[in-house]
DOMAR-338553 format. One record per residue (C-alpha): residue in one letter; x, z, y. Coordinates in steps of 0.2 Angstrom, whole numbers, padded with zeros to 4 digits, always signed. Last residue first. Layout:
// DOMAR-338553
AXZY
...
END
This chain:
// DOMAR-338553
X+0127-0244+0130
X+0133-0237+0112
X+0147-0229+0111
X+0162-0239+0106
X+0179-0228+0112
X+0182-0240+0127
X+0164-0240+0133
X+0164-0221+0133
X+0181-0221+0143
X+0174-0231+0157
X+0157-0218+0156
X+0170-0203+0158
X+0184-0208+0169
X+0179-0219+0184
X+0159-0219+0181
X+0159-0200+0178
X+0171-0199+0196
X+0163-0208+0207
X+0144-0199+0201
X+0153-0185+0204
X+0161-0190+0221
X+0141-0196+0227
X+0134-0180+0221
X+0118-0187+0212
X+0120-0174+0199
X+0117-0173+0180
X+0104-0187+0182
X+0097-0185+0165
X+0096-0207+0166
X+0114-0208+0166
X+0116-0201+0148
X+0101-0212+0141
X+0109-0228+0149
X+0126-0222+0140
X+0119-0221+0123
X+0112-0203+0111
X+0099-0207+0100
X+0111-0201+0085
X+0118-0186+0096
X+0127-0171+0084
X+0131-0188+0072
X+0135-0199+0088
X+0144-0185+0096
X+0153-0183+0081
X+0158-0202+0077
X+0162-0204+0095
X+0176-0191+0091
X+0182-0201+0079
X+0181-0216+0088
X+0191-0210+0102
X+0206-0201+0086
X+0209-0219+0082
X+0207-0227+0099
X+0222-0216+0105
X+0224-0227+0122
X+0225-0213+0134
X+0207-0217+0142
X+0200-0219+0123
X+0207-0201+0120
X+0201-0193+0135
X+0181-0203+0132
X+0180-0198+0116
X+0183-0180+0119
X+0174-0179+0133
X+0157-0185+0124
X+0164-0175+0107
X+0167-0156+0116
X+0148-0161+0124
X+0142-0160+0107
X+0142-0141+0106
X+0150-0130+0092
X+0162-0119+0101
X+0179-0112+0095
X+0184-0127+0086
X+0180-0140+0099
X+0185-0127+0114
X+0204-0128+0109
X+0202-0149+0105
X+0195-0151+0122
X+0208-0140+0132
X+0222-0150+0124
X+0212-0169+0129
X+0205-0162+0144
X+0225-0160+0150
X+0231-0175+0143
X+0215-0183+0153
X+0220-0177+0167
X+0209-0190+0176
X+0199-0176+0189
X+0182-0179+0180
X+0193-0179+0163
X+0201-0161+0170
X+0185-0154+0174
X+0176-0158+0158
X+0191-0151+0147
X+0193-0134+0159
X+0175-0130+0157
X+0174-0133+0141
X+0189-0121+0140
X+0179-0109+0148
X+0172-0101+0132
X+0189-0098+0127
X+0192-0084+0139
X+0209-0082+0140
X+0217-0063+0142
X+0220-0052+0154
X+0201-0052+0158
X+0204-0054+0177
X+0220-0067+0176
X+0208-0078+0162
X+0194-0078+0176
X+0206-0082+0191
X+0212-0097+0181
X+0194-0103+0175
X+0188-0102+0193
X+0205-0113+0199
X+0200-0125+0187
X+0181-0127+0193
X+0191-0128+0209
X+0199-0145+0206
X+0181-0150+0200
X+0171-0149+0217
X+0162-0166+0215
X+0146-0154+0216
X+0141-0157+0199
X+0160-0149+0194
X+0158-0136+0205
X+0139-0131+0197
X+0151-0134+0181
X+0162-0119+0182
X+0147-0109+0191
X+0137-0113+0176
X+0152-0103+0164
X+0157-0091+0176
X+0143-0078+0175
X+0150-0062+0173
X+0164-0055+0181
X+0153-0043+0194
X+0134-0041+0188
X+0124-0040+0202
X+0136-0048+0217
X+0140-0060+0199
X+0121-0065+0199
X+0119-0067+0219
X+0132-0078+0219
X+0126-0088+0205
X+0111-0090+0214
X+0120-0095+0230
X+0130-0109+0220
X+0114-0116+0214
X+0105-0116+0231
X+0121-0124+0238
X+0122-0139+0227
X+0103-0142+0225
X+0106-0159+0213
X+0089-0152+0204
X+0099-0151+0188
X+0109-0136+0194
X+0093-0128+0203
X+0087-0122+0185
X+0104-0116+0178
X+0107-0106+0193
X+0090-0097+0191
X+0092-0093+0174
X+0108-0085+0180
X+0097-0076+0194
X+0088-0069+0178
X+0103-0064+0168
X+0107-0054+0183
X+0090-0042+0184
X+0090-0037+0202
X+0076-0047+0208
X+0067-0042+0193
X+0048-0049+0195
X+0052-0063+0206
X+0068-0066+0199
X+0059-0070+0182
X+0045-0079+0191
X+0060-0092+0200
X+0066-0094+0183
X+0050-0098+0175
X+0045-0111+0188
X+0061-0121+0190
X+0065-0123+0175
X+0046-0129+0170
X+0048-0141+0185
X+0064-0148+0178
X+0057-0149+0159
X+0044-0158+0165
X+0052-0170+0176
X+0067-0175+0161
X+0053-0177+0150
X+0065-0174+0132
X+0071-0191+0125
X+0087-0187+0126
X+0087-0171+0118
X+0100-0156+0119
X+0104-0154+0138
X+0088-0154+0144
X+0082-0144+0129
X+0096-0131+0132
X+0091-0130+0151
X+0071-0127+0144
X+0078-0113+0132
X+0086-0105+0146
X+0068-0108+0158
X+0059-0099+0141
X+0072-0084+0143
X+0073-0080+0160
X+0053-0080+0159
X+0054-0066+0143
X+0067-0058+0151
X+0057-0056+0167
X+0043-0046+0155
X+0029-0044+0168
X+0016-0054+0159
X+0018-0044+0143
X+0007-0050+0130
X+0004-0067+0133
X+0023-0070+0140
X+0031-0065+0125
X+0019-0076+0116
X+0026-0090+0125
X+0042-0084+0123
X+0040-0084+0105
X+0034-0103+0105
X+0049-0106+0117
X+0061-0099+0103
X+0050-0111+0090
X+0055-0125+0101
X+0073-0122+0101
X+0075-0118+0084
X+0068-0138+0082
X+0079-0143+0093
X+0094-0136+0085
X+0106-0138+0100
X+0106-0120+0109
X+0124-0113+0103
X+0115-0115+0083
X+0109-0097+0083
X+0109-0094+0101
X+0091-0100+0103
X+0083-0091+0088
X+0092-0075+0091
X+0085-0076+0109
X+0069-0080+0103
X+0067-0065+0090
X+0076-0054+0105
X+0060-0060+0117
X+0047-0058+0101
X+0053-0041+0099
X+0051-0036+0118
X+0035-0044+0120
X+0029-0030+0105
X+0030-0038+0086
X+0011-0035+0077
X+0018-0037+0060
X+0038-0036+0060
X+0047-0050+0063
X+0061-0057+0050
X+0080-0051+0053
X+0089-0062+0066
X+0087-0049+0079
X+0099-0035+0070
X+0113-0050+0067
X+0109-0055+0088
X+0108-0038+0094
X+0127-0033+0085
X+0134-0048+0093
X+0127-0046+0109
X+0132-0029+0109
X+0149-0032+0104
X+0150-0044+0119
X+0142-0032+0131
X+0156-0019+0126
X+0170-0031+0128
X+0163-0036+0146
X+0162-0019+0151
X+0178-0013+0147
X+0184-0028+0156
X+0175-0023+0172
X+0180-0005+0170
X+0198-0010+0170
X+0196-0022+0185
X+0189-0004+0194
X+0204+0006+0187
X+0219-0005+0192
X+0226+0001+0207
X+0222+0018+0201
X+0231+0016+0184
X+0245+0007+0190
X+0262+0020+0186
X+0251+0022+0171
X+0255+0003+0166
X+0239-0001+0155
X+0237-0007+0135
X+0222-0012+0130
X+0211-0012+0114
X+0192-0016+0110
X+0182-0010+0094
X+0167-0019+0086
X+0151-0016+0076
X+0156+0003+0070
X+0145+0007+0055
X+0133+0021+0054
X+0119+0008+0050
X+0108+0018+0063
X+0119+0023+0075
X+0127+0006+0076
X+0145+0011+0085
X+0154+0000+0098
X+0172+0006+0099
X+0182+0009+0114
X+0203+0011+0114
X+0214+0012+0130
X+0232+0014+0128
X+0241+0022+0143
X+0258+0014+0146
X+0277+0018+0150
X+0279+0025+0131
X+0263+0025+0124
X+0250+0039+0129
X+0231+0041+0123
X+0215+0036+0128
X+0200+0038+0117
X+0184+0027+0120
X+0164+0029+0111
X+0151+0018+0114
X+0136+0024+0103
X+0122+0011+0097
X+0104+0012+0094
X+0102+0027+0105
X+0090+0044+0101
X+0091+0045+0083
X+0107+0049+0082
X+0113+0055+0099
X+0117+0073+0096
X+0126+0070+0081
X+0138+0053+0086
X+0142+0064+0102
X+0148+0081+0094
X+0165+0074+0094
X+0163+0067+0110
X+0157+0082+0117
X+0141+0080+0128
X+0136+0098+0135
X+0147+0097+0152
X+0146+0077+0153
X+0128+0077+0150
X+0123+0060+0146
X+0112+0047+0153
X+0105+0032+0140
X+0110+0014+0143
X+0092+0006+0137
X+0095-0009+0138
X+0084-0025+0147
X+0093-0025+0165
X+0113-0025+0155
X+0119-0026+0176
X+0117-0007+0181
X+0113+0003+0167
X+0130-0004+0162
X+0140-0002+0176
X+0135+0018+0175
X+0140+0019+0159
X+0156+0012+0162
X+0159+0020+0177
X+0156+0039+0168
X+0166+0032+0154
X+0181+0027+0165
X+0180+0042+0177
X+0182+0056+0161
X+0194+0046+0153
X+0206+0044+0169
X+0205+0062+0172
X+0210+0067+0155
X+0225+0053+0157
X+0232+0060+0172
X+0231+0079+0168
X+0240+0078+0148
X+0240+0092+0139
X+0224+0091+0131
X+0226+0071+0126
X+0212+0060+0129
X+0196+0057+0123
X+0180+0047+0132
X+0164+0055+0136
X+0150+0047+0128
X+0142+0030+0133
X+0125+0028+0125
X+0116+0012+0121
X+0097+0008+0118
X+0091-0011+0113
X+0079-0003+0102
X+0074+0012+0104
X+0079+0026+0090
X+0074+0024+0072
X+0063+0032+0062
X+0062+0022+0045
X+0046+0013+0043
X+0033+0008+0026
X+0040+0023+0016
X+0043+0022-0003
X+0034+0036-0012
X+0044+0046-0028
X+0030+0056-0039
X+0027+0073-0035
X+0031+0086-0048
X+0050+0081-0043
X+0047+0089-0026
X+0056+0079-0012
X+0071+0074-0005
X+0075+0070+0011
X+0092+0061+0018
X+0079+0043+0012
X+0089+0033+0002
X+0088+0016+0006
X+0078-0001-0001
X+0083-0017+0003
X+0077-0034+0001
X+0088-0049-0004
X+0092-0063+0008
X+0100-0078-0001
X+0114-0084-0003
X+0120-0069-0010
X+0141-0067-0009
X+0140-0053+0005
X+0123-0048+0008
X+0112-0053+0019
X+0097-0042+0022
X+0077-0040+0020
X+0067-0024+0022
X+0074-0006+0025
X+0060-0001+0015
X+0063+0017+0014
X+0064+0027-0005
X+0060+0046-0006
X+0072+0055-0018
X+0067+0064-0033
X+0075+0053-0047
X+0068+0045-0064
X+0050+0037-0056
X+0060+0026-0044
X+0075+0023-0054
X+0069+0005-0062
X+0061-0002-0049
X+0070+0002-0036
X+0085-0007-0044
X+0076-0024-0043
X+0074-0019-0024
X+0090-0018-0022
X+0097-0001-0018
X+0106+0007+0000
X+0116+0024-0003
X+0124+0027+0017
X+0108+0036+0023
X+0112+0051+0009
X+0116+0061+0023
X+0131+0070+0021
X+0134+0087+0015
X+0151+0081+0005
X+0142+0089-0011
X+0125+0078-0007
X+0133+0062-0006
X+0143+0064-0020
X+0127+0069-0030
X+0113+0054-0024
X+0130+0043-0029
X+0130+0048-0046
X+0112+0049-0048
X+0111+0034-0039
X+0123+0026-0055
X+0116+0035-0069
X+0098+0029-0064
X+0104+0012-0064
X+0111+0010-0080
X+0130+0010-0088
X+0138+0012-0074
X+0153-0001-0066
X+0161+0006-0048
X+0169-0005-0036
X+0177+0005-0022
X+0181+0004-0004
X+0192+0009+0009
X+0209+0004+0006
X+0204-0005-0010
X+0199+0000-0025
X+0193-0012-0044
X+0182-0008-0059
X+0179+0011-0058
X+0173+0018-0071
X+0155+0027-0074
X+0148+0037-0089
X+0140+0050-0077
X+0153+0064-0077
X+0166+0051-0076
X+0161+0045-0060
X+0157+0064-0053
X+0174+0069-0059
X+0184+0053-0050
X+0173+0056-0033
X+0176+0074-0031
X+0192+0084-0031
X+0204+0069-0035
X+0194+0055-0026
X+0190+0065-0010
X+0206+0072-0009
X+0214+0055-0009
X+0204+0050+0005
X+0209+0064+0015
X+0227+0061+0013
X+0223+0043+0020
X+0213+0047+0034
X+0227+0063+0039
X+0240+0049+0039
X+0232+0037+0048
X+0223+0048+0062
X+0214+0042+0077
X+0214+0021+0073
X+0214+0027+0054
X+0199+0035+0057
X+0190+0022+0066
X+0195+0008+0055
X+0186+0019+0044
X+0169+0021+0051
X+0158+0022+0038
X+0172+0023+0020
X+0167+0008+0005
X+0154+0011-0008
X+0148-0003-0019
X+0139+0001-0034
X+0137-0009-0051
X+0123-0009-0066
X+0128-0013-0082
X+0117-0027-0092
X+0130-0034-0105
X+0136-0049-0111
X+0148-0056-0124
X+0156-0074-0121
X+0160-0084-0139
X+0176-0091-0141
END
């Protein structure tokens, strides 16, 4: 049967914010919706030779027959629900054939990854202002945005009628806020005006001024209060990540101050995320030191710091980082980062450069920010590899005094170094107690502790968990060695396989030469259970 075709031109529209909504009001969400489609969206459709190819909760697949029909469709809803016509983004094949047939000004929003493409497309939005038709369309080189790397904390909701859990909201988004500005050294966490700040003014009077909007409501649940916070990209209009907990009321004061920390810690990850997707995008011309530091930092995270060759452009950036800004301390805590991931990434690395490079750029990052955290965690790293036991533990003290529950993962293995691996567990145990929850980065921590401790059933569990959360080569070194130790040589030389294909220079003699430590019950204990069950599982000496 022959296959007809036909050029049509197709929009995606889906709700900003809905998990929001439905999260504050189902049924009104829903009835809303509904509204919408009857009163506006279906007529509009109709009225410019659309149909509507498939809905889901919150999105729609519309078919028209050209392009100009569809932005004029959408340019219309947009303008009768009085909202900013920000959310209508075209390709730039599009572009080209509606520019000169509507009066909107087009922005280069630039290149993005879209759902299905393999490929990045470019992206053009339209502008909220429109402009004399006599004049033709333009397209803008820069959007206004707010600062980068800016947050606001807006005052939390909570019930009216309800004393207790007002109080709570005001006292949990003022500590918030104020941890933030505190530990998060290179954000911009923006004061508010409690008395003038409304939440549900919030998203209005901060557009344009922060990147991102924290916003929290609290609300009643039987015995428990329910705490809810969002992380909201101002600029996208989409919410980047939401956090829920659930809190006895009868221990809400006992409670508060661990509460703010794991608010906190939700917050900061959502961040990150949202920095890292925002920071992947390609440089602009004439990037500030700022730029080139969240460039690199994308760079270096984007393969958890094992792609060498990602790795050396991220130093390359930090290098020009440091050119232009001298006094950037993220920019030093960042190329002695990628200097721990290159010592732990390649075998072939100088192990006395990379060590006195460590050294150097950590101790000029603390120099500069002394109360930056991130740069005493640099500093941490750096003294790990030097064998300077109590130095490295007193940097990651002085990182967690800065930034309280943060900064567990080198202090797990600085124990471990130290021929201290029993309490690398108990540090994992009273991290998982403090979030409520496991913290599955840690669990590579867990597996390397229990193998130096012989628990190799235990490793062997906590192995497998952190193997398919966390893409790293060390899961396979410990992996191989636990399964050899218990006699399963067929899942041992599996795993050797993978450390062997993350790792093909990789051999036993090159593994003892990096020198982890020179702690004498260590050194005991990687020849005892992790270099013994190496030679069992087949890697090469």
């Amino acid at each position: 049967m022959p296959v007809t075709r036909k050029l049509v031109a197709v929009v995606m529209a889906d709700v900003v914010g809905y998990s929001r909504l439905m999260e504050r009001d189902e049924a009104g969400t829903h009835a809303r919706l509904r509204e919408l489609r009857e009163k506006l969206f279906d007529p509009k459709i109709a009225e410019h030779g659309g149909r509507i190819v498939h809905t889901s909760g919150d999105g729609m697949l519309l078919e028209f027959p050209s392009a100009t029909s569809a932005m004029r469709c959408a340019i219309e809803v947009q303008q009768q629900m009085a909202a900013r016509n920000l959310e209508i983004c075209v390709a730039s094949a599009v572009l080209e054939q509606v520019r000169e047939d509507l009066g909107v000004e087009f922005i280069d929003a630039g290149e993005q990854r879209v759902k299905n493409i393999s490929r990045p497309i470019r992206i053009f939005r339209v502008a909220g202002t429109h402009i004399d038709r006599s004049s033709a369309p333009s397209v803008s080189s820069a959007a206004a945005e707010p600062p980068p790397r800016s947050i606001v904390v807006v005052p939390f909701r909570a019930p009216v009628d309800d004393v207790e859990l007002r109080s709570l909201a005001g006292a949990l988004s003022d500590d918030l806020a104020r941890s933030l500005a505190d530990t998060m050294r290179d954000v911009h966490v923006i004061p508010i005006d409690a008395s003038r700040d409304r939440a549900d003014t919030a998203f209005a009077n901060y557009r344009g001024k922060a990147r991102y909007l924290v916003e929290g409501d609290i609300r009643a649940s039987g015995e428990d209060a329910v705490i809810i916070t969002r992380l909201v990209d101002t600029v996208l209009e989409r919410q980047m990540g939401s956090d829920r907990r659930a809190v006895a009321r009868a221990s809400l004061t006992s409670v508060q101050e661990q509460l703010v920390v794991r608010l906190k810690y939700a917050i900061r990850e959502q961040f990150e995320n949202a920095e890292f997707r925002r920071s992947s995008a390609p440089l602009p011309p004439n990037a500030t030191a700022r730029e080139l530091v969240d460039r690199a930092q994308a760079l270096a995270l984007m393969t958890t710091g094992e792609d060498l060759a990602a790795l050396r452009e991220a130093r390359i950036l930090y290098d020009q980082a440091i050119e232009r800004d001298p006094t950037l301390a993220a920019a030093w805590r960042g190329r002695a980062f990628v200097g721990f991931s290159e010592f732990v990434a390649d075998y072939k690395a100088d192990r006395a450069k990379l060590i006195a490079e460590m050294d150097h750029d950590s101790a000029r990052a603390v120099e500069l920010d002394p109360q930056d955290p991130m740069a005493w965690d640099a500093r941490t790293a750096a003294l790990q590899f030097q064998s300077r036991f109590e130095a490295t533990l007193a940097a990651n003290d002085r990182a967690q005094t800065l930034d309280p529950g943060h900064f567990f993962f080198l202090r797990g293995f600085a124990y471990i170094y130290a021929g201290r691996a029993a309490e690398a567990l108990a540090l994992v145990e009273a991290r998982n107690a403090m979030l409520a929850r496991t913290d599955f980065d840690l669990d590579i921590v867990n597996c390397d502790a229990h193998l130096h401790l012989g628990n190799y059933r235990e490793a062997i569990m906590h192995g497998e968990r952190s193997a398919a959360a966390f893409d790293t080569y060390w899961n396979y070194l410990n992996l191989a060695a636990a399964y050899a130790q218990v006699g399963d040589m067929v899942r041992a030389t599996a795993a050797k396989d993978e450390l062997m294909r993350y790792v093909p220079e990789f051999t036993i003699a090159r593994f003892k030469a990096k020198q982890w430590s020179t702690h004498s019950t260590w050194v005991q204990q990687t020849e005892e259970h992790l270099i013994a069950g190496l030679r069992k599982a087949g890697v090469p000496e």
